[in-house]
N, C-alpha and C positions, 0 to 999 in steps of 0.2 A: 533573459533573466527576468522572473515575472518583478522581484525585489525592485530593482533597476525600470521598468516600468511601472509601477506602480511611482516610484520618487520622480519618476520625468513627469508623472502627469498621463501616459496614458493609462492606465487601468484605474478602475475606482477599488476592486476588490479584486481581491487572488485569493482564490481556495488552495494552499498549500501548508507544505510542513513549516511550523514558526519561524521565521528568521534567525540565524546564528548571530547576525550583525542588527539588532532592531531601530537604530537608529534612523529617525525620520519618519515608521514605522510603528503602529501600532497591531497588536492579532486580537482577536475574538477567539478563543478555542474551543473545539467541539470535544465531544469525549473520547479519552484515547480508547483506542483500539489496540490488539495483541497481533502480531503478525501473524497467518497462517498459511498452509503448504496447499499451491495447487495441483493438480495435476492431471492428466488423462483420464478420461474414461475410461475402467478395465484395468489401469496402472497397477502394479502388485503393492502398492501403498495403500492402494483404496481400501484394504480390508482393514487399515491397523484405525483406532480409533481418535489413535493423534499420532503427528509425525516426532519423533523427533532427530535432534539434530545431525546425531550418529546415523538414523537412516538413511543421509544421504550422500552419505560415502559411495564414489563412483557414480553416483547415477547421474544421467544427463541433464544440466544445468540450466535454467535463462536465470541471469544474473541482470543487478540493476546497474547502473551506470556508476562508474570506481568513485563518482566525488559525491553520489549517495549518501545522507545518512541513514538510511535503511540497509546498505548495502554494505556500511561501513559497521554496523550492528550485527547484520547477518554474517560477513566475515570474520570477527572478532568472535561470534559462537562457535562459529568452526573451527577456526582455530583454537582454542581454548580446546575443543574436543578432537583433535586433529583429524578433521573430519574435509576431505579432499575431491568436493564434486568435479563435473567432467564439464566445463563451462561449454557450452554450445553454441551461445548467443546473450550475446551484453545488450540491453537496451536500457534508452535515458527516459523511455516513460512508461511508467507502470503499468498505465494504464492499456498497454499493450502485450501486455503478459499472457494474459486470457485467452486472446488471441494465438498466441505461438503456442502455448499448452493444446488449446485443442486440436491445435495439429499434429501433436505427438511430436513437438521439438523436445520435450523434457518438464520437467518441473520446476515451481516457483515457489520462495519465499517471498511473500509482498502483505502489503496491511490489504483489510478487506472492504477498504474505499475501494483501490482499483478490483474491486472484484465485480463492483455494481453492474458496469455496462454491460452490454448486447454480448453473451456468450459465454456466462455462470451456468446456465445450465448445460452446457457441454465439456463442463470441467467437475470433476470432485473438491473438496476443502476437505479441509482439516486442520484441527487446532494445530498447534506448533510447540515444541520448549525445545529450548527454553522460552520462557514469555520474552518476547521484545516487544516491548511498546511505540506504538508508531502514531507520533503524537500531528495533528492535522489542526488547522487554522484558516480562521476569513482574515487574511491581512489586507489594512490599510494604512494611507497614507497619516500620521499624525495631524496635519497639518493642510487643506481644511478639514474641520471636520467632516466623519462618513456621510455621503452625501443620503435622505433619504430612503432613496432605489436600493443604494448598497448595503443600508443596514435593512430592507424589505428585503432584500435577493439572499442576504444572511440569514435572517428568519426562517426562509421558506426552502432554503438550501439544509439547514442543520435540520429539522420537520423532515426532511427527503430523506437526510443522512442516517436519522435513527431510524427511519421508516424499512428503509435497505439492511441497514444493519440487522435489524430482526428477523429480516428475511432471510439474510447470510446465513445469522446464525441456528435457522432451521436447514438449510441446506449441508451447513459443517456437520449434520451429525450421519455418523455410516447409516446408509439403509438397509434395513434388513430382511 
């Protein structure tokens, strides 16, 4: 648990979703992002211009890990619209979604941090609704203070983050 590292003393900083429990804890937040739908190259979703939630009734699922709160957001939309995917594969890091999508495990709802790494360009995006916002943080320890490095490696990490992000967000739109 990065939270749980971070209070022993090993990490100076964790890029993660804000703390539920802040105590000991302080975040830095970047700016929230909307979640959106990944999916295969060629996927019969790739022509619609945003997914939404009802789309994805039956379709083959990677889902995030059940003590999520993204997953616990993206659950509670479906349910709301009794909307029943075909879960295929649960995993505990996002940032491995990418990954399985371009294999044709199925598709994903995730924020479009974990979209950044090595293999957005072998997947489609697309916006998502309902909106769920998928709020991201530099957390640190309260107590000493952030060490120099950690508030430089914040700096140059959120610079990265919007830099990506505007990349995404050229990639989310259908090509036509």
């Amino acid at each position: 648990n990065l939270n749980q590292m971070l209070l022993q003393g090993q990490l100076d900083v964790a890029s993660a979703v804000p703390p539920a429990d802040p105590r000991g804890l302080v975040h830095a937040p970047f700016p929230p992002t909307q979640a959106v739908c990944v999916m295969p190259l060629g996927h019969r979703l790739e022509r619609k211009r945003s997914v939404a939630v009802g789309d994805l009734h039956d379709e083959d699922f990677i889902a995030l890990g059940s003590n999520s709160m993204q997953r616990m957001q993206i659950n509670a939309a479906m349910l709301k619209a009794g909307v029943r995917p075909n879960i295929r594969l649960e995993t505990v890091h996002s940032s491995s979604v990418v990954s399985y999508v371009s294999q044709g495990v199925g598709v994903a709802v995730i924020d479009p941090i974990a979209v950044m790494g090595p293999g957005a360009e072998q997947v489609s995006i697309r916006p998502f609704s309902p909106k769920i916002s998928m709020p991201f943080a530099a957390v640190y320890r309260d107590m000493p203070a952030p060490s120099r490095f950690a508030a430089a490696f914040t700096d140059i990490l959120r610079a990265v983050v919007a830099e990506e992000l505007h990349v995404i967000d050229t990639l989310i739109r259908p090509k036509r």
